[in-house]
C-alpha positions, -999 to +999 in steps of 0.1 A: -353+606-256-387+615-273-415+596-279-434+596-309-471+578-324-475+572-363-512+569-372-526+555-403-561+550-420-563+546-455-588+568-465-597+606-457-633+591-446-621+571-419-615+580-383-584+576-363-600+583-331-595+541-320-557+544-329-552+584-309-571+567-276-545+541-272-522+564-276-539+589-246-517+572-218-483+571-234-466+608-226-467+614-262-465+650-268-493+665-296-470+676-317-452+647-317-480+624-331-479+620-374-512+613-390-514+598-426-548+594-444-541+575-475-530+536-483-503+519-469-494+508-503-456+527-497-439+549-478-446+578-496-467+592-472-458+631-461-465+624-423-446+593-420-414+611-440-416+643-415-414+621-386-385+595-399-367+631-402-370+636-367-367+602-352-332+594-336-314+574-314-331+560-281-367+576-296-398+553-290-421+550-322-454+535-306-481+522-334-514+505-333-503+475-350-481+464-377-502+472-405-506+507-394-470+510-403-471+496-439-490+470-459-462+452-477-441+429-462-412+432-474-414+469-471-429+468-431-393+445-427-372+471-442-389+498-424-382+484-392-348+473-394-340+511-404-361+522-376-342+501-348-314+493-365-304+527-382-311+551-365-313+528-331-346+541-320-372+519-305-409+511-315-435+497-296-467+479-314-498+482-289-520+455-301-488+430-299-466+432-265-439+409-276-429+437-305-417+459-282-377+463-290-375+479-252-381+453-237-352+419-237-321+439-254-302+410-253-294+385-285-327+363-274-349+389-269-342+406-305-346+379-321-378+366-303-391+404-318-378+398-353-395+362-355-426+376-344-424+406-363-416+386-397-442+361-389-470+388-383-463+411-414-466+375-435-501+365-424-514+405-425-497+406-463-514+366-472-547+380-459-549+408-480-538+387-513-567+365-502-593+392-497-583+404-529-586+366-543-617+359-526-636+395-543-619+387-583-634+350-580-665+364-566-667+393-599-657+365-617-688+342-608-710+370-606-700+378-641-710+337-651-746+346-640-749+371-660-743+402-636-732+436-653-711+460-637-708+492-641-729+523-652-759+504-681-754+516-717-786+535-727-798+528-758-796+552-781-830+564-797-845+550-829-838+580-848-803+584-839-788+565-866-806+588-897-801+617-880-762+611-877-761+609-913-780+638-921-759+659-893-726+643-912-737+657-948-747+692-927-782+689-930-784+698-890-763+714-869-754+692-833-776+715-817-808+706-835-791+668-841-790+661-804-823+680-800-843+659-823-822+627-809-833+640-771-799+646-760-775+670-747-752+679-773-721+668-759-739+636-752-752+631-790-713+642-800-698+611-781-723+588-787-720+594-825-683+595-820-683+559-801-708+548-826-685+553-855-652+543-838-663+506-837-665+511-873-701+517-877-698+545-901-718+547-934 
């Protein structure tokens, strides 16, 4: 029997110190402790694949919490019944004592862990499609007052339409174009590119 810690932050900026102190007290072996920095939008995370390889029967997986192990659902459920049912390792969630499949083997006891388990992987997976609700009807109404997002749209100068026109009919080159217009020349090139793709052109 080995045990084993999965560790997950979803991006490279955040720390996973909070998640490797719970782990301090658990005769976890270093090398047996998978770190993933990216979302928990799938599985497809190279950490969490190198350690499924090694995990067998009578391991203990030990996480933070559930939505350490995935973000989905449906996909936390699936990944948990091939976890303990599979390949009949164990997995212990440390914010959440009653999801420990250790613990109350018996027909009771599993199914106590499942309910809970289902029950806590719906509310994480509601509260993130509310989060997500609650910021589109806030860009939404944001939008209503009049907010603008994004980078502004400078203005382009007041001698950048006649100056197009003479740089089409190779009057200037884009060099001394964007020079007279005050921009860079790759600036002057997509602005007069833009400008003549909403149908602009003379």
């Amino acid at each position: 029997m080995s045990n084993y810690a999965y560790v997950r932050v979803s991006t490279k900026d955040q720390k996973e110190d909070r998640q490797l102190i719970a782990t301090q007290n658990l005769e976890v072996p270093k090398e047996n402790i998978f770190i993933d920095k990216q979302s928990g939008k799938d599985f497809d995370r190279p950490q969490y694949q190198k350690m499924m390889m090694r995990l067998k029967k009578y391991d203990v997986l030990y996480i933070k919490s559930i939505d350490r192990l995935g973000r989905n659902y449906k996909d936390i459920i699936e990944q948990w019944r091939i976890i303990t049912k599979e390949k009949q390792a164990d997995i212990v969630v440390l914010d959440m004592p009653l999801l420990d499949t250790r613990r109350d083997k018996d027909l009771i006891g599993t199914l106590i862990s499942d309910i809970v388990l289902q029950l806590l992987s719906y509310v994480a997976e509601t509260e993130r499609i509310f989060i997500r609700t609650r910021q589109a009807e806030g860009i939404a109404a944001a939008k209503a007052r009049g907010v603008k997002f994004g980078r502004p749209t400078l203005s382009l100068p007041d001698n950048f339409h006649e100056i197009r026109v003479r740089w089409r009919s190779h009057e200037f080159n884009v060099a001394s174009a964007a020079e007279i217009c005050g921009m860079a020349r790759s600036t002057f090139a997509a602005k007069v590119l833009r400008y003549e793709k909403q149908g602009f052109n003379e």
